[in-house]
C-alpha positions as CSV (number, residue, x, y, z in Angstrom):
1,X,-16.7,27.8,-23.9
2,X,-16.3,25.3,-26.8
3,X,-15.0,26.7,-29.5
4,X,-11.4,27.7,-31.3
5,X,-9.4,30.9,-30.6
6,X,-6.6,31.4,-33.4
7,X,-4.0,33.5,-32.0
8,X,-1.2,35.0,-34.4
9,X,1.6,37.0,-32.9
10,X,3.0,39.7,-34.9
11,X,6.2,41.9,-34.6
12,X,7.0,43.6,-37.1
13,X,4.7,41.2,-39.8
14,X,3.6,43.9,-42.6
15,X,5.0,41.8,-45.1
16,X,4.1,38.1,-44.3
17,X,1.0,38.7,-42.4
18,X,-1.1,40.1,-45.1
19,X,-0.4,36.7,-47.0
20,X,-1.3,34.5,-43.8
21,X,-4.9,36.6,-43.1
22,X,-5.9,36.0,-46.6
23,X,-5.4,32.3,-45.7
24,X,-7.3,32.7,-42.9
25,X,-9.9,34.2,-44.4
26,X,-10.3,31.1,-46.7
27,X,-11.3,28.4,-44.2
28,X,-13.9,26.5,-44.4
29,X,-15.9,25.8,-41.1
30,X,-19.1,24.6,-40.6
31,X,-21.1,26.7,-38.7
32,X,-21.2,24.3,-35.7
33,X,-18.3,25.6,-34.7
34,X,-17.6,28.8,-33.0
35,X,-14.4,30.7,-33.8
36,X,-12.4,33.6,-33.3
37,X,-8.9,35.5,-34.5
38,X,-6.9,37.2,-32.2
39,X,-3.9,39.0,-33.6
40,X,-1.6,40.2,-30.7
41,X,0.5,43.0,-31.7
42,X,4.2,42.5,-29.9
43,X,5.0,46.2,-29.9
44,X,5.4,46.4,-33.9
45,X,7.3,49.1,-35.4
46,X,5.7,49.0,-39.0
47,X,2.1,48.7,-40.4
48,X,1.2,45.6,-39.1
49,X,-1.4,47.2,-37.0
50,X,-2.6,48.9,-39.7
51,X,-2.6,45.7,-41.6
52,X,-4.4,43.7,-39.4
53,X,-7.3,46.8,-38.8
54,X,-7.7,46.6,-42.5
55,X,-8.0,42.9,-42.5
56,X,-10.9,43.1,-40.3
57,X,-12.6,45.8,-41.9
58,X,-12.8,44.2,-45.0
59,X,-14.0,40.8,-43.5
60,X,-16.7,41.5,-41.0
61,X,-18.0,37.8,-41.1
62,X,-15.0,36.7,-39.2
63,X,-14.6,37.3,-35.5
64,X,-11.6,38.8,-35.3
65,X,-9.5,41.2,-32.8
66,X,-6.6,43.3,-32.3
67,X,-4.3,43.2,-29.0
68,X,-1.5,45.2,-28.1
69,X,1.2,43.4,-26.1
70,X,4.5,46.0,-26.0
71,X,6.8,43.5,-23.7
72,X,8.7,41.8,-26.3
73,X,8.6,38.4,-26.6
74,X,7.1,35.1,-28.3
75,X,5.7,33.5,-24.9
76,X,4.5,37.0,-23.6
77,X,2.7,37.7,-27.0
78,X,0.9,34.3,-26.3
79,X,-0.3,34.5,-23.1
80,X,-1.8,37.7,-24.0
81,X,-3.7,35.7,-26.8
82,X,-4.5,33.3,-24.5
83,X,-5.8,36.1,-21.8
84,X,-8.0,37.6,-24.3
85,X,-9.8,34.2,-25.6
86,X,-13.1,33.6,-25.8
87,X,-12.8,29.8,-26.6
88,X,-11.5,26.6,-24.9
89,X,-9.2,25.7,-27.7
90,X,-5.9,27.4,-28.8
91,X,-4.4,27.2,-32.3
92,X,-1.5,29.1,-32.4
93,X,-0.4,30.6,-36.1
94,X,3.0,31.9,-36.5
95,X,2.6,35.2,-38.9
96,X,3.8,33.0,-41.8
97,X,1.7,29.9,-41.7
98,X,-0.1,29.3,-44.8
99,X,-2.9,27.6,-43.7
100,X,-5.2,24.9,-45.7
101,X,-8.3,26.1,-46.1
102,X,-10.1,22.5,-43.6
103,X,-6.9,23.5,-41.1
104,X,-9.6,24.6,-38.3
105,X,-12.2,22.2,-38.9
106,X,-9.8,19.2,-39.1
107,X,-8.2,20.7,-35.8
């Protein structure tokens, strides 16, 4: 289906990834276009789970998820992103990419 999945991989992320969801949060997207957030969990150790559950919580207008992946690993935490997607296109976020707030839309 066309649309964009944003998929940010997070091991142990409780500090950055607070910073780089708020940034998320801040795009501008025309409505045209559907969207999604899928943060994969890589078997974190900290609150980044928590995090993330707050994140969502607090913005119900975005379409966003939580995955738990507990092989470690960059490419394994990805292709469980990519498993779970709902849309044709990929943007992958690293857990401290600040992103502008057109960085969807423009992709």
């Amino acid at each position: 289906m066309n649309g964009i999945s944003i998929v940010i991989c997070c091991y142990n992320s409780a500090e950055l990834l607070p910073k780089t969801l708020h940034h998320i949060a801040q795009q501008k997207i025309a409505s045209t276009i559907p969207w999604e957030l899928i943060i994969v969990n890589n078997n974190s150790s900290d609150d980044t789970k928590k995090i993330a559950e707050q994140f969502i919580n607090k913005n119900p207008f975005i379409k966003a998820h939580i995955v738990d992946e507990f092989s470690p690993g960059l490419s394994i935490a990805r292709h469980k992103g990519f498993e779970t997607s709902s849309y044709e296109y990929m943007l992958l976020c690293d857990d401290d990419n600040w992103l502008e707030n057109d960085y969807v839309e423009t992709a």
